[in-house]
C-alpha positions in Angstrom: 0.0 0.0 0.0 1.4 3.4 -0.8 0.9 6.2 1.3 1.6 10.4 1.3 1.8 12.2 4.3 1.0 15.4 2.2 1.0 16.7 -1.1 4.4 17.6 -1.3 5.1 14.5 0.6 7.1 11.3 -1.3 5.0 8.2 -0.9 6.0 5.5 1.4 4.8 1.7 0.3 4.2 0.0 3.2 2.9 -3.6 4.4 0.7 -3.9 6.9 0.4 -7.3 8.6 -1.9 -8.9 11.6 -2.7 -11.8 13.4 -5.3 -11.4 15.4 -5.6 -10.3 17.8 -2.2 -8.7 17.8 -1.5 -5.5 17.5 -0.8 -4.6 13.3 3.0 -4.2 12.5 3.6 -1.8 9.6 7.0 -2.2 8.0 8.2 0.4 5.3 9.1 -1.2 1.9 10.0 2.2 0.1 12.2 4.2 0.1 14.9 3.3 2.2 14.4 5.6 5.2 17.1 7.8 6.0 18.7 9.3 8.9 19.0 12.5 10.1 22.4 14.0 10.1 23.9 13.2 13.6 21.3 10.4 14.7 22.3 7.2 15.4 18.9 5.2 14.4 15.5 6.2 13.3 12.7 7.7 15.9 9.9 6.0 16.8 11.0 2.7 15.3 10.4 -1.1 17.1 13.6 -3.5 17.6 12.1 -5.4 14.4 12.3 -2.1 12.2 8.7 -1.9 12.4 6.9 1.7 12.9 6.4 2.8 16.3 2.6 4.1 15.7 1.0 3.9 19.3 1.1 3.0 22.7 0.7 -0.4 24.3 -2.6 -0.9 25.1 -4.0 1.7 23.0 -4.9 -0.3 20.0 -7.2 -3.0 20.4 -8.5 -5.9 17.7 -12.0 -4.5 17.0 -10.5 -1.1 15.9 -11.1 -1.4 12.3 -7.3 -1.1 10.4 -8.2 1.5 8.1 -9.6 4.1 10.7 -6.6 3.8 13.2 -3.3 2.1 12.0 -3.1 3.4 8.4 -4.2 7.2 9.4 -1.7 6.8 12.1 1.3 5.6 9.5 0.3 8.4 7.7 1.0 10.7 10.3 4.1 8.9 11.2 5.7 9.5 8.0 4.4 13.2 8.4 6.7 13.5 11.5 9.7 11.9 10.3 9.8 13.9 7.0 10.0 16.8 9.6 12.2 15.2 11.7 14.6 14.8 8.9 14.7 18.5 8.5 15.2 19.5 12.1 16.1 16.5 13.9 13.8 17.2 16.2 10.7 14.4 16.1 7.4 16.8 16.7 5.0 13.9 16.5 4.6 13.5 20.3 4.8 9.8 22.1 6.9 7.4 23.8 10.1 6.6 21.6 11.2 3.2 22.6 14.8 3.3 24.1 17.7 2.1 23.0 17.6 -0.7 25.8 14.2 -1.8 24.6 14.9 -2.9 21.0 
């Protein structure tokens, strides 16, 4: 599935895959996501290079896919194109430390 933040935005194919009733992982086919000068790994990113989209708990299995997980993806990619200008993720959250992936 190929996604665009905004307008101006480059899309992002992504795959979203479940088994119920665990939580959806979203991994990012293309492009290659890049670092920000100076960081060290990506924001917001699981230890299997999945997209960090919510909090535990906070998504459950009757929340239908296409009203949480791909507006939140959406808005993930939104943040990090920022991110990759400033360095600075905006987008708010919990970013899993480095002792946690």
């Amino acid at each position: 599935m190929d996604l665009q933040p905004t307008p101006i935005s480059r899309r992002y194919t992504v795959k979203i895959t479940q088994q119920s009733p665990c939580t959806p992982k979203v991994e990012v086919l293309a492009p290659v996501l890049r670092l920000h000068p100076g960081a060290t790994r990506l924001p917001h990113v699981n230890h299997d290079d999945t997209l960090c989209l919510h909090q535990r708990g906070e998504w459950r299995s009757n929340m239908p896919i296409a009203d949480t997980v791909l507006p939140w993806t959406s808005e993930w990619f939104y943040y990090y194109e920022i991110w990759l200008i400033t360095g600075e993720w905006t987008g708010g959250g919990d970013w899993p430390a480095a002792s946690d992936i």
